[in-house]
C-alpha positions in Angstrom: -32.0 206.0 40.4 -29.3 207.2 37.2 -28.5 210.5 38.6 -27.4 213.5 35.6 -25.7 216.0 36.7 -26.3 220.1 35.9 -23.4 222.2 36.5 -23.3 225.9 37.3 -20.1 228.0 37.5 -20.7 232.0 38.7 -17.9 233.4 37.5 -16.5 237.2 38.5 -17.9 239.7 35.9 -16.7 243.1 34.8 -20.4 244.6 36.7 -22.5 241.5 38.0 -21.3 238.0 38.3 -21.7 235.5 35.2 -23.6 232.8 35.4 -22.4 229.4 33.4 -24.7 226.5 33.1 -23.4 223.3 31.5 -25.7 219.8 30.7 -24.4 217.6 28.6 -27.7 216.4 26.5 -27.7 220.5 25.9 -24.8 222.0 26.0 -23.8 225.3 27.6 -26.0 228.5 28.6 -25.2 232.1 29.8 -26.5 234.8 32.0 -25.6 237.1 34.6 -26.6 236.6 38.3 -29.7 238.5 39.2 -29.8 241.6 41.7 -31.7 239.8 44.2 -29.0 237.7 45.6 -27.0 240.7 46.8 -29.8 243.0 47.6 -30.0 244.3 51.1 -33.3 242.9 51.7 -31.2 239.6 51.2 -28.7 240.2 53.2 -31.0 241.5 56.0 -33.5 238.3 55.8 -30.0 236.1 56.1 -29.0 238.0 59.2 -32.3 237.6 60.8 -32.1 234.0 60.0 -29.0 233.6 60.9 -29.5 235.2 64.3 -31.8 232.3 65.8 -32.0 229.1 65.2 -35.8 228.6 64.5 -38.7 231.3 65.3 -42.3 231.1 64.9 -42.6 232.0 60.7 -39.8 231.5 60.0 -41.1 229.1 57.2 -42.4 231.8 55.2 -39.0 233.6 55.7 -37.2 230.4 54.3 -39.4 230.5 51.4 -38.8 233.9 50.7 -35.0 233.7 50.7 -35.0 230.9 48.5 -37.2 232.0 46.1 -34.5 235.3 45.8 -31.9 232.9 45.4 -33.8 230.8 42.5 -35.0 234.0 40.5 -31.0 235.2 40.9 -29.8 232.1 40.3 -32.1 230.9 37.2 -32.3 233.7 35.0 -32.4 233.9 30.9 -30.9 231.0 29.1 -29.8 229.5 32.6 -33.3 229.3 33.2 -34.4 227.6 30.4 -31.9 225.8 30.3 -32.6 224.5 34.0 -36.5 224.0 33.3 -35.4 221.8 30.0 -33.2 219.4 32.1 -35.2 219.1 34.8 -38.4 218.1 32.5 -35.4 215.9 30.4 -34.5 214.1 33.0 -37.8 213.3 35.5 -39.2 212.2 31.7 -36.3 209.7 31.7 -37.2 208.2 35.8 -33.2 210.3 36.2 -32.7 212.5 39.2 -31.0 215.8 38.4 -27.9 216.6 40.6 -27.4 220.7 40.9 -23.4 221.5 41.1 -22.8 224.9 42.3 -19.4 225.9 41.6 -18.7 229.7 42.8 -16.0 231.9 42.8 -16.8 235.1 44.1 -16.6 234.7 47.8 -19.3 237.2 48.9 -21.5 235.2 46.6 -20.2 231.9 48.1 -21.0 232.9 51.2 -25.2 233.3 50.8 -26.7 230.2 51.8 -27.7 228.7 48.5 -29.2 225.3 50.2 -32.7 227.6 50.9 -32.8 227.8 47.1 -36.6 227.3 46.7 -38.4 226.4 43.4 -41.2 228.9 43.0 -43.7 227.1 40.5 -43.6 223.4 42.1 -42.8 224.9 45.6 -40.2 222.8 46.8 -37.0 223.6 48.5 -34.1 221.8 46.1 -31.7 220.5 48.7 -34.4 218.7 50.2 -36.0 216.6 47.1 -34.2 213.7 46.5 -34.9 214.4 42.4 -32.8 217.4 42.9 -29.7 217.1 45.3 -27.6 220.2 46.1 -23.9 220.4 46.3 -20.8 222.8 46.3 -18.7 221.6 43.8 -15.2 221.4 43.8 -13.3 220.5 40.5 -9.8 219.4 41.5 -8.3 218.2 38.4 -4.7 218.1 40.1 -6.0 215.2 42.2 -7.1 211.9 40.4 -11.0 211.3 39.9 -12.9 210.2 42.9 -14.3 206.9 42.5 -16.8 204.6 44.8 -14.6 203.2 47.0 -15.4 199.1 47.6 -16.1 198.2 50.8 -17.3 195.4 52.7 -19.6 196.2 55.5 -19.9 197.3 58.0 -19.2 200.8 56.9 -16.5 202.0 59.4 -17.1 205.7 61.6 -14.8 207.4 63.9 -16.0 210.2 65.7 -13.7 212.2 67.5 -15.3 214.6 70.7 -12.3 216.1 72.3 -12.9 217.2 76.2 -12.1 219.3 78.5 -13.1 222.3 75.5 -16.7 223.1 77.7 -18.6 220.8 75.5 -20.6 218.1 76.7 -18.5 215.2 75.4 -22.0 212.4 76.9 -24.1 214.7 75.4 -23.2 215.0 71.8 -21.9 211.0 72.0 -25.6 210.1 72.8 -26.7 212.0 70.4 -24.8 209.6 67.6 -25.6 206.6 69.7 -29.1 207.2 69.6 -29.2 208.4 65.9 -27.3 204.8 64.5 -29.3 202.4 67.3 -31.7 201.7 65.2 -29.7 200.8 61.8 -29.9 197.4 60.9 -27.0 195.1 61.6 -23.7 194.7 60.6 -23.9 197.8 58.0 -22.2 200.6 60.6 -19.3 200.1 63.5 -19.0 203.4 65.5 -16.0 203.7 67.3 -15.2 206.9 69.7 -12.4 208.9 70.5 -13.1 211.3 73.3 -11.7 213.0 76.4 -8.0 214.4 75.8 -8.1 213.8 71.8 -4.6 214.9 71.0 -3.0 214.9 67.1 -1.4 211.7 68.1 -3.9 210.2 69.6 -6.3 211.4 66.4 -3.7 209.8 63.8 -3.4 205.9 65.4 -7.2 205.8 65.8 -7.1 206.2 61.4 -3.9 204.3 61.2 -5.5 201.3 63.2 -8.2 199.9 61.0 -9.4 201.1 57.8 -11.7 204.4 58.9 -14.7 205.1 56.2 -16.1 208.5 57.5 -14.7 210.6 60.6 -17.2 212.8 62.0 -15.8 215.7 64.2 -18.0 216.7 67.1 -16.0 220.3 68.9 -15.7 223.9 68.7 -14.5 225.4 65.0 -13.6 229.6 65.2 -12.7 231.7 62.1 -9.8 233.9 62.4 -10.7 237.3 60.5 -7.4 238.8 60.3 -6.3 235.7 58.6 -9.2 234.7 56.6 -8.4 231.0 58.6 -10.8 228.3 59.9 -9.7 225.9 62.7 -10.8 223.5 64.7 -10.0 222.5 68.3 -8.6 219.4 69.5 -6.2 218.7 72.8 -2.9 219.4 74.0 -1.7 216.1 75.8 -2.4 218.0 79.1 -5.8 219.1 78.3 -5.1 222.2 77.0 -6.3 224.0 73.6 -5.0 222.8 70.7 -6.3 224.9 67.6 -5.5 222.8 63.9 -6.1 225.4 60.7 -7.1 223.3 57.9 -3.7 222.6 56.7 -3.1 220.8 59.2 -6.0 219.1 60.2 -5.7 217.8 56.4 -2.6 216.9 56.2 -3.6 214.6 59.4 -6.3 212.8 57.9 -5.3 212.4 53.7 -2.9 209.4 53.7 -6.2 207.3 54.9 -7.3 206.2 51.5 -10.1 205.0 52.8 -11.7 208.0 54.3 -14.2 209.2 52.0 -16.2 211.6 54.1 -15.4 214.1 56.9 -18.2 215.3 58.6 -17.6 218.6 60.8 -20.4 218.9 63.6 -19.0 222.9 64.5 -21.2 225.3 64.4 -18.9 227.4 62.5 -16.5 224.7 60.3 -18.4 225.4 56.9 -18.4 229.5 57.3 -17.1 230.9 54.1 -15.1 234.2 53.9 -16.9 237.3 52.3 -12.9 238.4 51.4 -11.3 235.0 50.1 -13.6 231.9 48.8 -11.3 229.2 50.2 -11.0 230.4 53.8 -13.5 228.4 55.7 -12.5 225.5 56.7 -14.9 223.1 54.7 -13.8 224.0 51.3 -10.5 224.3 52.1 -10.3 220.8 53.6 -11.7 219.5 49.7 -9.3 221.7 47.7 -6.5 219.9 50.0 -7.5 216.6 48.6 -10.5 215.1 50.8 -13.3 213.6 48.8 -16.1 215.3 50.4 -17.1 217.2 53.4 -20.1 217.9 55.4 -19.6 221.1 57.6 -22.5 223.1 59.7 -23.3 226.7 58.4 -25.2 227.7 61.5 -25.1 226.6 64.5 -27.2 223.2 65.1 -30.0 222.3 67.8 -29.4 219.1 69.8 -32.8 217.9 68.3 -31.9 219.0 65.0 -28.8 216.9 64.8 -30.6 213.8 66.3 -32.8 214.0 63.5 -29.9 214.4 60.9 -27.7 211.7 62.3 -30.5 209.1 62.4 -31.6 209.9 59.1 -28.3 210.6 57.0 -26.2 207.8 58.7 -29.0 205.1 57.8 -29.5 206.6 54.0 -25.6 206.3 53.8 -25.0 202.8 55.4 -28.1 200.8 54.2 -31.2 200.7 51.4 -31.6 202.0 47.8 -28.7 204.8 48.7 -26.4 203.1 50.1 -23.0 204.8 49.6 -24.2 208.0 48.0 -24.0 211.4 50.6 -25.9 213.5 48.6 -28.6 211.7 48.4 -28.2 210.6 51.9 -27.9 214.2 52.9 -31.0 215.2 51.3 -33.1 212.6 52.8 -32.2 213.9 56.1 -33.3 217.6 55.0 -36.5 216.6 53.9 -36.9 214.5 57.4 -35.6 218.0 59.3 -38.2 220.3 57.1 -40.8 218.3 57.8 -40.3 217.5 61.3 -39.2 221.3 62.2 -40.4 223.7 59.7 -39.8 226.5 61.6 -36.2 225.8 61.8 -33.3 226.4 59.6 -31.9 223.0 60.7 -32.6 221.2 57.1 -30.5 223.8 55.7 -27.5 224.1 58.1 -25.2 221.2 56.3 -23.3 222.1 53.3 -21.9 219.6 51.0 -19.0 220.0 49.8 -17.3 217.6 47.6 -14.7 216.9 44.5 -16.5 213.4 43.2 -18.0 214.0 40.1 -21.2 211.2 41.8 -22.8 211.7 44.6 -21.5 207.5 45.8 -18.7 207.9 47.5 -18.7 204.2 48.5 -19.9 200.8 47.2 -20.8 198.3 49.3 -21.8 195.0 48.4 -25.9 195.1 47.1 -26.7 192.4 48.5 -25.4 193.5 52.3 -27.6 196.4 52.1 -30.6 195.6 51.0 -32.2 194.9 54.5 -30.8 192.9 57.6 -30.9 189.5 57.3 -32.8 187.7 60.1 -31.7 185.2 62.2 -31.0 181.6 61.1 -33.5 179.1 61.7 -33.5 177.2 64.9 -32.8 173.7 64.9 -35.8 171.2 66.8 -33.4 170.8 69.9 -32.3 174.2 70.3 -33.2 177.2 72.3 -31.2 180.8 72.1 -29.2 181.5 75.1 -31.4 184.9 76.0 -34.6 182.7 76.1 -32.7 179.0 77.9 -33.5 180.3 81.3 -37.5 181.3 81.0 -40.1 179.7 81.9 -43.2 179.1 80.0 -45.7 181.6 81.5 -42.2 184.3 80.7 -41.8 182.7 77.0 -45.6 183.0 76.7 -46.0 187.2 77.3 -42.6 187.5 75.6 -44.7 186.5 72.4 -47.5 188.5 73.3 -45.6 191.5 73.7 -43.6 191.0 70.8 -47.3 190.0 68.7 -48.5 193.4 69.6 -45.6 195.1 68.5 -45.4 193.5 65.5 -49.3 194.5 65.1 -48.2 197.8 65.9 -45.7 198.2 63.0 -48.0 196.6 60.4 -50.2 199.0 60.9 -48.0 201.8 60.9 -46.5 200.1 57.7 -50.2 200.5 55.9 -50.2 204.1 56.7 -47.0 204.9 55.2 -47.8 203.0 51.7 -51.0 204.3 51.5 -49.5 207.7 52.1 -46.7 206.8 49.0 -49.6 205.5 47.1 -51.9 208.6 47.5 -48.6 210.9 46.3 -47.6 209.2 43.4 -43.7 208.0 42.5 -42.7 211.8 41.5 -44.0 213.6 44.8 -42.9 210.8 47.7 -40.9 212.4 50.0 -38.1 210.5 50.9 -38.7 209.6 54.9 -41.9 208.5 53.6 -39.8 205.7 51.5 -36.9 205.7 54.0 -39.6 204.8 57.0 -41.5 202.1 54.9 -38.5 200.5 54.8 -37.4 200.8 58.9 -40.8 199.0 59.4 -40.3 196.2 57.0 -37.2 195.7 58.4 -38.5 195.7 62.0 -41.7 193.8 61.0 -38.9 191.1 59.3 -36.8 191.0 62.3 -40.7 190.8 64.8 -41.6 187.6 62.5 -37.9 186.1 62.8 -38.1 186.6 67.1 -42.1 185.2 66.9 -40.9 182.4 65.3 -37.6 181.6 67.7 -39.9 182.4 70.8 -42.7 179.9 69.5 -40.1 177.5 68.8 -38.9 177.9 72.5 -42.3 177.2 73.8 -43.1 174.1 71.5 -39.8 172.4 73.2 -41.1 173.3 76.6 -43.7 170.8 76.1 
């Protein structure tokens, strides 16, 4: 899918904040931001969202938020404006990329991923038609461009120890969210326990390092208007990097294209000075893009996003593009957990005029290739040691799973089918194609088993 993109500065304003809208088929637009978004009642429904992470109604509460946000957001010309390119570009098959670019930090600061379209009832960050990003335009760095890669797609995740955090935990929780990618499209590598600067800077200097995903505590210094995050001293001890540093760390990897901050804090924004959390900061410093947590996440929640967001980033239609990535795994967090805020915890930041950050090879991505077919005389090493009867329920058990997912597979495309191309949500695409895949990779082992028996005689 051709994604356009539909720009909106909010400016400071001599009473209320102006509001910029630009779209190329149409030009520019004006208005000022609506009431609503600095209300009281606002502010008090954010506090009360922000105070747990999920709560029995809070659906209705997310709704009501983001349908605040919208009516302050889209109003006058910016609302027409907005309606026009949205009906411009679904007419076209295009998907319509929202940029918020904001300078006034207490405006900044609202949560602007609950915005909520009030006449087709959708939240925006989570339909894939309509991604949501905070947009950064750095015109003293050069253009971001997809980055060409050959897979696999390469991740470091850095979990520094001995900071009270569960350093199994949280690793598990990315193992289990990539286990199920298909092959060859995503090498994990881990750096955990006593993760010092040093220790931090020949892990990216080693190999070429696509994304770094930090899992640790981030804390926001008030008196200095200063985010940080905590790594190790090389005894163990605290080791607190303000973004500065931690930038200045990671930016002569040309490779990295995306840092993802997994702190429940690393994407707060100051109320007092726009760049002071440590998210945008990290992006006006020169990083292409950064995905930070605005509350704090559940364990369950993050599963969910990592399985998601990892496999719309490393393989499929959208491979390469985060914000597309990123929205798939909001819609799969909405629908999954309604009641929490989890879908709209992750901010996007980012200075790349397109949501791909990297290109990898189309014909890589596309699905996982099965295995090569087996010659008359051979048998695979796993199966060279079983006997018939154990090569005989291997196939049955495999049979029934494969059973299993085709008829999952028929529930999914009649569900697409039933919704139309314009409504489909995307886990209902992204999960059609886990179970091709699967049912692919069922047929290749059926065949291989099968083959084993036959030379059994």
């Amino acid at each position: 899918m051709v994604y356009e993109n539909f720009d909106i500065r909010i400016l400071e304003g001599d009473d209320v904040p102006t509001v910029e809208a630009f779209y190329e088929p149409l030009g520019r637009a004006q208005s000022t931001l609506g009431r609503e978004a600095t209300a009281q009642s606002t502010r008090d429904l954010i506090q009360q969202i922000a105070g747990r992470p999920e709560d029995s109604g809070f659906d209705k509460l997310f709704v009501q938020l983001g349908m605040w946000l919208y009516e302050a957001l889209f109003q006058g010309e910016v609302r027409d404006h907005w309606l026009q390119a949205l009906s411009r570009a679904e007419s076209a098959g295009n998907g319509l990329r929202l940029r918020l670019a904001i300078d006034p930090p207490g405006v900044a600061s609202l949560p602007w991923e609950f915005l909520f379209h009030p006449e087709r009832q959708f939240f925006l960050s989570t339909n894939f038609r309509t991604p949501l990003v905070r947009y950064l335009d750095q015109r003293a760095f050069p253009p971001v461009e997809p980055l060409q890669v050959e897979l696999p797609l390469r991740m470091l995740v850095a979990i520094p120890g001995k900071t009270g955090l569960d350093v199994e935990s949280e690793k598990g929780l990315i193992e289990k969210g990539v286990a199920k990618l298909p092959r060859g499209v995503l090498d994990v590598a881990y750096l955990e326990d006593v993760v010092t600067v040093d220790r931090l800077a020949d892990a990216l200097q080693e190999r070429p390092i696509h994304m770094l995903h930090y899992i640790g505590h981030g804390d926001f210094d008030a008196s200095s208007q200063e985010g940080y995050l905590l790594f190790n001293k090389p005894d163990g001890k605290d080791d607190w990097l303000n973004h500065m540093q931690f930038s200045s760390l990671i930016l002569n990897q040309n490779s990295l294209r995306l840092v993802v901050l997994n702190s429940c804090r690393s994407a707060e924004v100051s109320s007092v000075r726009a760049f002071a959390g440590m998210a945008p900061r990290l992006v006006a410093s020169g990083v292409p893009a950064v995905v930070a947590m605005q509350y704090e996440i559940l364990d369950r929640d993050a599963l969910a996003f990592s399985k998601t967001f990892y496999r719309s980033l490393s393989s499929g239609e959208w491979a390469g593009q985060v914000d597309v990535a990123l929205t798939n795994a909001r819609n799969r967090l909405l629908v999954l957990y309604p009641n929490s805020r989890g879908f709209a915890t992750p901010v996007f930041y980012t200075r790349a005029r397109e949501g791909r950050l990297f290109s990898p090879p189309k014909e890589s991505v596309a699905r996982s290739t099965p295995p090569p077919a087996l010659k008359s005389t051979e048998i695979p090493e796993k199966y060279r040691f079983y006997t018939r009867d154990m090569l005989e329920r291997e196939i049955r058990s495999l049979k029934k799973r494969l059973g299993i997912n085709q008829k999952n597979l028929q529930v999914y495309q009649q569900r697409r089918d039933a919704m139309g191309d314009m409504f489909v949500p995307p886990y209902v695409l992204s999960e059609i194609e886990r179970l091709e895949e699967e049912i692919a990779s069922l047929q290749a082992e059926i065949e291989i088993v099968q083959s084993a028996i036959e030379q059994r005689g």
